[in-house]
C-alpha positions in Angstrom: 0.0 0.0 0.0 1.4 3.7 -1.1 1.3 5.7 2.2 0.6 9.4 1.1 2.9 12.0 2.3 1.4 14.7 3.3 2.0 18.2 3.8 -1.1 20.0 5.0 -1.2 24.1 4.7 -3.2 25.6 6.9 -3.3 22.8 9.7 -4.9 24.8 12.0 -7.7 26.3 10.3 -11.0 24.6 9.3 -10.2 22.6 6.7 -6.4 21.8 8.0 -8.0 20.1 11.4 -10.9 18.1 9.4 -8.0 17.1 7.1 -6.1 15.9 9.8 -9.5 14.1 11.5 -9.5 12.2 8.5 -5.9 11.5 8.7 -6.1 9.8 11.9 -8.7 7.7 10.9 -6.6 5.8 8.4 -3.0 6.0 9.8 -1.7 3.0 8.0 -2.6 5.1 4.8 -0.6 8.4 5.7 2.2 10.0 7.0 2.2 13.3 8.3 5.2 15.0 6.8 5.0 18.8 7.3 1.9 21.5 9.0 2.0 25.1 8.4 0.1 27.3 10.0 0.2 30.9 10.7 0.6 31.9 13.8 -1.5 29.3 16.3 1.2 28.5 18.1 -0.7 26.4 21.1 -2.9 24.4 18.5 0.4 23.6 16.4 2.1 22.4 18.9 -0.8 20.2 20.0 -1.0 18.9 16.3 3.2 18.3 16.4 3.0 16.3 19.6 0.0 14.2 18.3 1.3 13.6 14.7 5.4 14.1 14.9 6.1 15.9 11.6 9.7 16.5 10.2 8.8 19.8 9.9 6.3 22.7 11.3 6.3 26.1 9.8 4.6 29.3 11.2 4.9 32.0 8.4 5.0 34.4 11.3 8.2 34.5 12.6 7.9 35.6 15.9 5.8 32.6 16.6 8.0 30.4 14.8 10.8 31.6 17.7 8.1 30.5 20.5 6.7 27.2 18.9 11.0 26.3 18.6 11.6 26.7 22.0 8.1 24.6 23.4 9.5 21.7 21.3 13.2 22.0 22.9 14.2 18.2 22.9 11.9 16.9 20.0 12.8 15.8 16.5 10.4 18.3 14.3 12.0 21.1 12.7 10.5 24.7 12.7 10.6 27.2 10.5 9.3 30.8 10.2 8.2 33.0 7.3 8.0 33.2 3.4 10.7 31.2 2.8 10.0 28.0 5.1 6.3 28.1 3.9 7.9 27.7 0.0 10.9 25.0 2.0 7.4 22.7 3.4 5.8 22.4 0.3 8.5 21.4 -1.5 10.0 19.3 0.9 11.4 16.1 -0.7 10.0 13.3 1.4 6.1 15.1 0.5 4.0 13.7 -2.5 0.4 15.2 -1.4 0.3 18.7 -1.0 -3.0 19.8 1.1 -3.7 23.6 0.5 -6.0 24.7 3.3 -5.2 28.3 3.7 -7.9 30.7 2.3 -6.8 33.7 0.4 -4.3 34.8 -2.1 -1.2 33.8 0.3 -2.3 30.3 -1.4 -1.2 31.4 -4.8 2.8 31.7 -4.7 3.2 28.6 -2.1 0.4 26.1 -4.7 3.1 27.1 -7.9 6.2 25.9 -5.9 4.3 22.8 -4.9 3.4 22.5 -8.6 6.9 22.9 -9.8 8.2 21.0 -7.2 6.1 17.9 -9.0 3.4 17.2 -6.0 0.3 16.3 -6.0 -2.5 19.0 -5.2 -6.0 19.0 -3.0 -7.0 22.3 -3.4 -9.2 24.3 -0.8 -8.0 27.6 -1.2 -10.1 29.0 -4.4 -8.8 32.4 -4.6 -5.1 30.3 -6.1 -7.1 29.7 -9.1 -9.1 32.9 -9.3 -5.7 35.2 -9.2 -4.0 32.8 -11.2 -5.5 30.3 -13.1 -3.7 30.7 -16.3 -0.5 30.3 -14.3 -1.6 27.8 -12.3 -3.0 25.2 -14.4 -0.4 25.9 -17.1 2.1 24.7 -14.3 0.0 21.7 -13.6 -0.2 20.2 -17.4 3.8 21.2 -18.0 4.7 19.0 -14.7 2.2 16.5 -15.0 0.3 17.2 -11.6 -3.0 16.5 -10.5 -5.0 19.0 -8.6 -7.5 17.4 -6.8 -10.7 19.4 -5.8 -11.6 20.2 -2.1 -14.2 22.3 -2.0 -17.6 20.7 -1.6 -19.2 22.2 -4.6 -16.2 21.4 -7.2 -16.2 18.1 -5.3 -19.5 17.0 -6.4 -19.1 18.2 -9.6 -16.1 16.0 -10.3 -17.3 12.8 -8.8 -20.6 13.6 -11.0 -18.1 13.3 -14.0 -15.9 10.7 -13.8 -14.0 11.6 -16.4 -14.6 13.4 -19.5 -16.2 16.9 -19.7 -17.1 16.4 -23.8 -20.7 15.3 -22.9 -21.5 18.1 -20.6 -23.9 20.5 -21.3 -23.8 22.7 -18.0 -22.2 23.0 -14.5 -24.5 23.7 -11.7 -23.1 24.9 -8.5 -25.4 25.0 -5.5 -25.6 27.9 -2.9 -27.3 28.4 0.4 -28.0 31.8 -0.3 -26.0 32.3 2.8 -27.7 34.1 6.3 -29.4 37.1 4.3 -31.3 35.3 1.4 -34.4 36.8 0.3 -33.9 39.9 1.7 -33.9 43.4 0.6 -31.8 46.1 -0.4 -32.3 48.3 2.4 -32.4 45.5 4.6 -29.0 44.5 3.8 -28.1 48.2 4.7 -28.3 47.0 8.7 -26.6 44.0 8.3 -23.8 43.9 11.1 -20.4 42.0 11.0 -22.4 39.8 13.7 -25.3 39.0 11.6 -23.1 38.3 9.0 -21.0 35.6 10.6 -24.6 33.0 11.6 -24.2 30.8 8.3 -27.0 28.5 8.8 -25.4 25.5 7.3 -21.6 25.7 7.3 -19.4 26.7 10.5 -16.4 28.4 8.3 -14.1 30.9 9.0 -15.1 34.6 9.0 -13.5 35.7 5.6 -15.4 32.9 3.8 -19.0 33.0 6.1 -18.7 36.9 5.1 -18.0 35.6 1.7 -21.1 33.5 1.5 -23.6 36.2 3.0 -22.6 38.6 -0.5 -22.4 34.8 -2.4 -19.4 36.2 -3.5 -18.1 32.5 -2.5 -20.1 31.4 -5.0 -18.7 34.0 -7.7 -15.2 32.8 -6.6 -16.3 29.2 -7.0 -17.7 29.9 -10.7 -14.4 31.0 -11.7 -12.5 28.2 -9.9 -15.0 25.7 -11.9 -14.1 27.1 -15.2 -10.1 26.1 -14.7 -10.8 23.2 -13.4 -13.1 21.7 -15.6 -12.0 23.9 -18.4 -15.6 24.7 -19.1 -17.3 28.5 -20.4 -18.6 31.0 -18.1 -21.9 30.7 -20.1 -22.2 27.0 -19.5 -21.6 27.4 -15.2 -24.4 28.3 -13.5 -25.6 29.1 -9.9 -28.9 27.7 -8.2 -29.7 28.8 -4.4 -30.8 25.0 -2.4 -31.0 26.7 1.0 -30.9 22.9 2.5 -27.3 22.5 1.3 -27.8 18.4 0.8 -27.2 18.6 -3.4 -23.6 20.2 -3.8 -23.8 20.4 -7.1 -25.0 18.8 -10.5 -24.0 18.3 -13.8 -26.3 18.5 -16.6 -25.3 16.2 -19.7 -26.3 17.0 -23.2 -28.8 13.9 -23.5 -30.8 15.4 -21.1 -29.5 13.6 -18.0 -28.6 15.0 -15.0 -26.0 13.4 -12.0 -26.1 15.3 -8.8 -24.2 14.6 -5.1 -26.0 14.7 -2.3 -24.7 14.2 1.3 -24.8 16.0 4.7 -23.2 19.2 4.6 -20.2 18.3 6.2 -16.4 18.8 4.5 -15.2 15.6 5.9 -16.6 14.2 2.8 -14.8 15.8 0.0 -11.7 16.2 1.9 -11.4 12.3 2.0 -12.4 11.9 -1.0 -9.9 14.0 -2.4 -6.4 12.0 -0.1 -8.7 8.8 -0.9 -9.2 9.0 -4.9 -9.8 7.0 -7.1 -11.4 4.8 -3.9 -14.1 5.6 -1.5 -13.6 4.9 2.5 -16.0 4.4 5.0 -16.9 7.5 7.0 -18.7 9.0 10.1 -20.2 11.5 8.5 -24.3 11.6 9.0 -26.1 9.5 5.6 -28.5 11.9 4.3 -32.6 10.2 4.2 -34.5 11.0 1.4 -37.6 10.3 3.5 -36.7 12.5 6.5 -35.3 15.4 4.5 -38.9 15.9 2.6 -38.3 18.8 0.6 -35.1 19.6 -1.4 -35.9 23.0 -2.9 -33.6 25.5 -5.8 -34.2 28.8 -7.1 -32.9 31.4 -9.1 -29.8 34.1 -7.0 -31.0 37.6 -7.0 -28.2 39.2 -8.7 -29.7 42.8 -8.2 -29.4 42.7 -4.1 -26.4 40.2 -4.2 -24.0 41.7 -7.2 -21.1 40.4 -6.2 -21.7 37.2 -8.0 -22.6 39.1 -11.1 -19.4 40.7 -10.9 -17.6 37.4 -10.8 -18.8 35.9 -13.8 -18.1 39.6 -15.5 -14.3 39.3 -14.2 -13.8 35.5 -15.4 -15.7 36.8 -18.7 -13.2 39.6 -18.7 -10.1 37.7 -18.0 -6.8 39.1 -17.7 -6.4 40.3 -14.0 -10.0 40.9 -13.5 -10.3 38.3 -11.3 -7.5 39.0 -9.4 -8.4 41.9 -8.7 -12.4 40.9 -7.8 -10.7 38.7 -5.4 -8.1 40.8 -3.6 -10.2 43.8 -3.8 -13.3 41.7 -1.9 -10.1 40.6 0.4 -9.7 44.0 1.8 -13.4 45.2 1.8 -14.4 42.2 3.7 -11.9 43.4 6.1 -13.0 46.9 6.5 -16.5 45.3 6.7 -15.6 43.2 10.0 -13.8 46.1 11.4 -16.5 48.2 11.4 -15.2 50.7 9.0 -17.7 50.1 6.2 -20.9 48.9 5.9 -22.2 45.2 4.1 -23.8 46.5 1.1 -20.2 48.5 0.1 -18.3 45.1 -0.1 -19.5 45.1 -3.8 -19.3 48.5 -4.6 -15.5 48.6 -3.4 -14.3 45.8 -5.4 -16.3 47.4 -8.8 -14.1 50.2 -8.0 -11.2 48.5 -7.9 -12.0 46.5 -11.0 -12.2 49.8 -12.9 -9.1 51.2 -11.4 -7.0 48.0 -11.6 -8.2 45.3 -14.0 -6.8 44.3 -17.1 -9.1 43.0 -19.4 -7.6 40.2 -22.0 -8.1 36.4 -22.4 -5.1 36.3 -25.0 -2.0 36.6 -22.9 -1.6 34.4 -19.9 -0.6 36.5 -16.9 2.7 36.2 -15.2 3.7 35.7 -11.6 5.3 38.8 -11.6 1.9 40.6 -13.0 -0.1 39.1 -10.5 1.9 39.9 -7.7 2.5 43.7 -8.6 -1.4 44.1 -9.3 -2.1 42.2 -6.4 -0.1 44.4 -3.9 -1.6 47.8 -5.7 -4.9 46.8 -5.6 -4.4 46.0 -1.5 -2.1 48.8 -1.2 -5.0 51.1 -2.6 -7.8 49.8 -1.0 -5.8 49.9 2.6 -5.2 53.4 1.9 -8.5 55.2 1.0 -11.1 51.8 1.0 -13.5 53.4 3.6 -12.6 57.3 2.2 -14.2 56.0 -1.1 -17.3 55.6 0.3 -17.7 59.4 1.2 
């Protein structure tokens, strides 16, 4: 049996501690190699004592210093910063790569892993938004796999199998997050507070704030297009408030193939160490019969823009995404720091898509592009973001 060796990104977040929930359920089946984290020192040490890594890296450096000396006397290596986040996912001993950090930090680290010839679950969306061109270039040039984590993407590619020539349509399935069906001006009230109650996922607060604009869901669109190679015009988005179908794939006979399960991200994580096989699981078993009602409908694009301004920045190309997604970075911030209100989280990042984007689908993007965009658009935003407004 081929024991995976894994490096997981983001260990202490979400995703990272479900990932390593599942690890521990099939320890004959993997070796934990390396955890990053940022800068959970207590929880990372907690997670080295329990799995023995060779190597732990907090990209903050001053808690790299601490986590060091709490493991005076053991045999895992720490590292700090930039450069010992790029030395973990490269590391030689590591074949599975587990990208669990949300936000474009993911970008530089997943190319590195990418070069460096290892195999990819990917859970951090915004890698292939800012850099999709780059990215998956990378991935056919060395051969790699990147294996879909998020639940939605998940779905879609079990529904597959293989081959994407029969499809007639994507559908990816939203909750319509803590604020569907209301208004406008109701949305004008709408508190940081209110805005972190998902009523189906517990996330973390950049991504629940994500799903209240469905901005998630305009990421996700964009993330399904690279991975599936598919057009913007044949991806669309339904609202299932139940969040039991995670998405569907229409096939041009007619035919649709849709996964169902409890909402739960144990599921696609393991599916995505466990592929091309299927393990047993915990997780709850959905029942038709007790569940009842399984209802869709259509997203309101005119009180929830930001997902029409995703599909018009994938459309767009170039770094339009980018900046969608760095711009709703930094507004989503000012938004939980009280400096803005909800309803300017779109109307920020349309700003910044004027200011900043780059429309063309011709000429893939470099590194270098991405990065200096990436940094002006956050440098800009940081600057005047809630002086915009006035």
């Amino acid at each position: 049996m081929l024991v995976q060796q894994l490096a997981i990104v983001g260990s202490t977040g979400s995703i990272g501690q479900q990932t390593l929930e599942v690890v521990s359920r099939f320890p004959e089946r993997f070796r934990v190699c390396v955890l990053v984290a940022s800068s959970n020192i207590d929880l990372m040490e907690k997670q080295i004592r329990q799995f023995s890594p060779q190597l732990a890296v907090l990209t903050e450096p001053s808690a790299a210093a601490i986590l060091e000396q709490r493991l005076d006397g053991l045999s895992t290596m720490v590292l700090g910063g930039q450069e010992g986040l790029l030395e973990a996912v490269t590391h030689p001993d590591v074949n599975t790569v587990m990208m669990a950090i949300s936000g474009m930090v993911g970008l530089v680290p997943t190319l590195a892993a990418i070069k460096a010839s290892k195999k990819i679950a990917l859970a951090n969306k915004e890698t292939l938004v800012a850099g999709g061109d780059v990215i998956m270039a990378a991935a056919r040039a060395n051969g790699v796999q990147i294996l879909p984590v998020d639940s939605e993407h998940s779905a879609i590619w079990q529904c597959l199998h293989s081959s994407t020539s029969e499809v007639e349509k994507l559908i990816l399935t939203a909750s319509g997050g803590p604020f569907r069906g209301w208004t406008k001006e109701e949305l004008e009230r709408v508190t940081p507070a209110m805005a972190l109650r998902h009523p189906k996922w517990n996330m973390g607060p950049k991504i629940t704030v994500d799903s209240a604009t469905l901005m998630n869901k305009g990421l996700e669109v964009i993330e399904a297009h690279w991975l599936f190679n598919m057009p913007y015009e044949r991806i669309e988005v339904v609202v299932h408030p139940q969040s039991i179908v995670h998405s569907a794939v229409l096939f041009q006979d007619g035919a649709m193939l849709a996964q169902l399960g409890a909402p739960d991200m144990r599921v696609p994580i393991q599916y995505a160490l466990s592929w091309p096989d299927r393990w047993p699981s915990p997780v709850d078993r959905p029942d038709l019969a007790q569940l009842g009602q399984l209802t869709f409908e259509k997203p309101d694009l005119g009180v929830f823009p930001c997902l029409a301004l995703a599909y018009h920045a994938g459309r767009m190309g170039g770094t339009m995404p980018l900046v969608l997604n760095t711009a709703n970075e930094e507004a989503v911030k000012l938004f939980l720091a009280g400096q803005v209100p909800f309803t300017a989280i779109p109307r920020l990042v349309e700003m910044a898509m004027e200011r900043y984007g780059r429309e063309t689908a011709e000429d893939e993007i470099s590194i270098e592009e991405i990065l200096l965009v990436e940094r002006e658009t956050r440098e800009w935003l940081q600057r005047d973001g809630s002086a915009l407004l006035a």
